[in-house]
C-alpha positions as CSV (number, residue, x, y, z in Angstrom):
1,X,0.0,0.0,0.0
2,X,1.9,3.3,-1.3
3,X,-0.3,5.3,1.3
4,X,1.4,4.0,4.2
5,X,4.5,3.3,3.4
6,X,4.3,7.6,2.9
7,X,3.0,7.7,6.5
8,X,5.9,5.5,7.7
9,X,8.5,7.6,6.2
10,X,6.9,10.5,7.5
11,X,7.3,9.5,10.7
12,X,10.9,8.4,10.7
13,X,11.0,12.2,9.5
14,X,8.9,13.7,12.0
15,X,11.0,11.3,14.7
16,X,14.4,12.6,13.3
17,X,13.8,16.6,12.9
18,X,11.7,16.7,16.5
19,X,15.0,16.0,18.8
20,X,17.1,18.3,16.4
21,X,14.1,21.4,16.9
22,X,14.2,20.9,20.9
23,X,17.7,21.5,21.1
24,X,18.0,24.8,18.7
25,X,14.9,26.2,20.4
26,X,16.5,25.4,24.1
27,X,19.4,27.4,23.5
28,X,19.3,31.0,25.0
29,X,19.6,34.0,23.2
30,X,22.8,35.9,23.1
31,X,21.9,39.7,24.0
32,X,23.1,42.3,21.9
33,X,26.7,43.8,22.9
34,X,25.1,47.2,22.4
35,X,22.0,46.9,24.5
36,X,23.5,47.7,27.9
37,X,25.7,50.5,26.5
38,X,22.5,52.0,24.7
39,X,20.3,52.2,28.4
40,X,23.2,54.1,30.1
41,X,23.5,57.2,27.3
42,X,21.4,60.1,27.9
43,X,21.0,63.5,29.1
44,X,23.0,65.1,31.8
45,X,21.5,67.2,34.3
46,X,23.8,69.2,36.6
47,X,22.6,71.0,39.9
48,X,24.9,73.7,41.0
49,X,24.8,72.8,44.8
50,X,28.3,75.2,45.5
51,X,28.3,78.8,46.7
52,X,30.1,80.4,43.8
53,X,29.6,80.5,40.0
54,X,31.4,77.2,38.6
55,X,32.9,76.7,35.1
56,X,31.9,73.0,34.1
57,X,33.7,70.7,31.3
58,X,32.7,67.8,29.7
59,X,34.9,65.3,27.6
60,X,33.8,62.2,25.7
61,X,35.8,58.9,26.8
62,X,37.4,59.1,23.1
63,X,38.6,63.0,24.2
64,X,35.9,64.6,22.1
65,X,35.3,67.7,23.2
66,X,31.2,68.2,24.3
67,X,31.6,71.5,25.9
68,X,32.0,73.9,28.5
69,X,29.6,75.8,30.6
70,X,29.0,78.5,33.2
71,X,26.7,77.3,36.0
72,X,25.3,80.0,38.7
73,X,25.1,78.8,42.0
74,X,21.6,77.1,42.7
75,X,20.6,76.8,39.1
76,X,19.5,73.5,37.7
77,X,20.2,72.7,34.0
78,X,20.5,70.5,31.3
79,X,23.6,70.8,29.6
80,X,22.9,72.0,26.2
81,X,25.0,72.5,22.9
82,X,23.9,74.6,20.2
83,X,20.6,73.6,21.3
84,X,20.7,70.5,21.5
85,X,20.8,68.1,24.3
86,X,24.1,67.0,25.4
87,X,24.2,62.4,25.9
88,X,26.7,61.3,28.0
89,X,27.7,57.8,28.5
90,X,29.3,56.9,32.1
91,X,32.9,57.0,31.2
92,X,32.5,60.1,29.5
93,X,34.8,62.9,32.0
94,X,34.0,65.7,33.7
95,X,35.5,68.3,36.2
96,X,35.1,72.0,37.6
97,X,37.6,74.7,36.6
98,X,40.6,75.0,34.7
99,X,43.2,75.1,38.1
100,X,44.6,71.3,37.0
101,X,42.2,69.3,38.7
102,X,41.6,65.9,38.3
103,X,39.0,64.7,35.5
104,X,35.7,62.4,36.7
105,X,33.4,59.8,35.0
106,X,29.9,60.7,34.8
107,X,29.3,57.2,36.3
108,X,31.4,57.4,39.5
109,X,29.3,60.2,40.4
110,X,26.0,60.7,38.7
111,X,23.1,58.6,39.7
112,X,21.3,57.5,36.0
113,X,17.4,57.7,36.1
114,X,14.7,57.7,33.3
115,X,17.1,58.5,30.5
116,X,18.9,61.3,32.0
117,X,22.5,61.7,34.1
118,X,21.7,63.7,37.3
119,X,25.5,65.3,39.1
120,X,25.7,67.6,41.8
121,X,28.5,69.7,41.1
122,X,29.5,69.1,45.1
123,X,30.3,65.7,44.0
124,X,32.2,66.7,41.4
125,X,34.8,68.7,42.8
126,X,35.0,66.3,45.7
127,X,35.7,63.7,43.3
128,X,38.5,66.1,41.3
129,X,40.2,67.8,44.5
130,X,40.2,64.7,46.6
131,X,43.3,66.1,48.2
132,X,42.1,69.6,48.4
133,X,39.8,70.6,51.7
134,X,36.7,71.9,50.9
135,X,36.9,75.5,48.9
136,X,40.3,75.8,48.2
């Protein structure tokens, strides 16, 4: 009978490819290298928590310059360049002034939230002028 001998050989088929199926569908996805760098790039937000006026700086971690700004004390902004919003990425550096201070990763002392980079500049020139007390 030709109609089951094709049933027969369909099985032997089915029985083969099944086992092969399980074991390519078990296997976990790889993520994609870029995915975790992607979440942390965004916006940067700096509150001027000091006393005095502070000149801020920001370079890429490839030493691209992003810009330079003048922050009054208790103002909250969003650092802009030529209107545009400025994305950071964690390793990207940062520091107050132009006395020779030491430069600081967004990521060692922003907190990320929602898309945007949030620094006090407090934190940034504790983190540049570790040896310095306070105001010097």
């Amino acid at each position: 009978m030709p109609s089951g001998c094709d049933c027969g050989g369909m099985a032997v088929v089915v029985l083969l490819i099944a086992p092969l199926m399980a074991v390519a569908q078990s296997r976990p996805r790889e993520a994609r290298p870029d995915s975790s760098a992607d979440r942390s790039h965004g916006a940067i937000q700096v509150v001027n928590d000091w006393q005095d006026e502070v000149s801020l700086s920001l370079w890429s971690e490839n030493r691209e310059r992003l810009g330079q700004w003048s922050i009054r004390p208790g103002e909250n902004v969003v650092l802009q360049e030529r209107g545009e919003q400025i994305r950071v990425r964690p390793h990207d550096k940062m520091k107050i002034g132009d006395d020779g201070g030491r430069w600081v990763e967004v990521g060692q002392i922003g907190q990320a939230q929602n898309g945007v980079w949030h620094v006090n500049v407090r934190n940034i020139w504790a983190a540049t002028h570790q040896d310095h007390p306070e105001g010097c």
